[in-house]
C-alpha positions as CSV (number, residue, x, y, z in Angstrom):
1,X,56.6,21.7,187.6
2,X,56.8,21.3,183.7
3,X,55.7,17.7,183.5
4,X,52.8,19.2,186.0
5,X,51.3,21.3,183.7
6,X,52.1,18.9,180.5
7,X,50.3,16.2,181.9
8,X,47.4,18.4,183.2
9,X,46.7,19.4,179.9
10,X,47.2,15.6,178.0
11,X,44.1,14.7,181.1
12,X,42.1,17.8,179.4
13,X,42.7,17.2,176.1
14,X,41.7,13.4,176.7
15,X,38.5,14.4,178.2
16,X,37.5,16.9,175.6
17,X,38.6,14.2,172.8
18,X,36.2,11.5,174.8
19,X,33.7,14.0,175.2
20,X,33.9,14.7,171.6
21,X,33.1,10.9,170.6
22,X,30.5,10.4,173.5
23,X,28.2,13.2,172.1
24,X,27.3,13.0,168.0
25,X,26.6,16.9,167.8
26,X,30.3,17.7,169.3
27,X,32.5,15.6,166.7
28,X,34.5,18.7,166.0
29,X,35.4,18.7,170.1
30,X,36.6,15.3,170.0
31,X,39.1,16.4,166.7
32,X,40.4,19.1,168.1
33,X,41.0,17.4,171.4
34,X,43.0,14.7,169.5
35,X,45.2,17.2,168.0
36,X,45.7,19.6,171.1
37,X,46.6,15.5,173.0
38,X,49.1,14.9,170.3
39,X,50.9,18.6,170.0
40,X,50.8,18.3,174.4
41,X,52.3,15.2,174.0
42,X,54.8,15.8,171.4
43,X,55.6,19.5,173.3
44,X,56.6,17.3,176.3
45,X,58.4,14.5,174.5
46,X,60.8,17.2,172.6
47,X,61.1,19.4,175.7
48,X,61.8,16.4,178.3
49,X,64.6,15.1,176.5
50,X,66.8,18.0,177.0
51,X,66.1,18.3,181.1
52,X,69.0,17.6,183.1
53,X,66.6,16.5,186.5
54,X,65.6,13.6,184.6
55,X,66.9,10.0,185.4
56,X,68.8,8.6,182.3
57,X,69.2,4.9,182.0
C-alpha cells in the first residue's frame, strides 16, 4: 500500500514538472513539481529501507 501511494504521487509530480516545462507561462509549476518528485522520492527511499516485506538481496 505505501509504495502505492509513493509512486502515485512521483507519476503526479512528473506530470506537473513536464507540464511545467511544456507551457512558458507555468515555469513556477514545473519547479515545484521537481521538488515535490525529489522530497516523494527521497520520502520513499528513507522509509522503504526500514520495511521488513521487502526482499533483501
Amino acid at each position: 500500500m505505501f509504495w502505492k501511494i509513493v509512486g502515485a504521487l512521483i507519476v503526479i509530480w512528473l506530470a506537473f514538472t513536464v507540464l511545467g516545462f511544456v507551457i512558458k507561462g507555468l515555469f513556477w509549476l514545473a519547479i515545484i513539481g521537481g521538488v515535490l518528485f525529489l522530497g516523494t522520492a527521497a520520502y520513499g527511499a528513507i522509509k522503504g529501507k526500514n520495511d521488513p516485506k521487502r526482499i533483501k538481496y
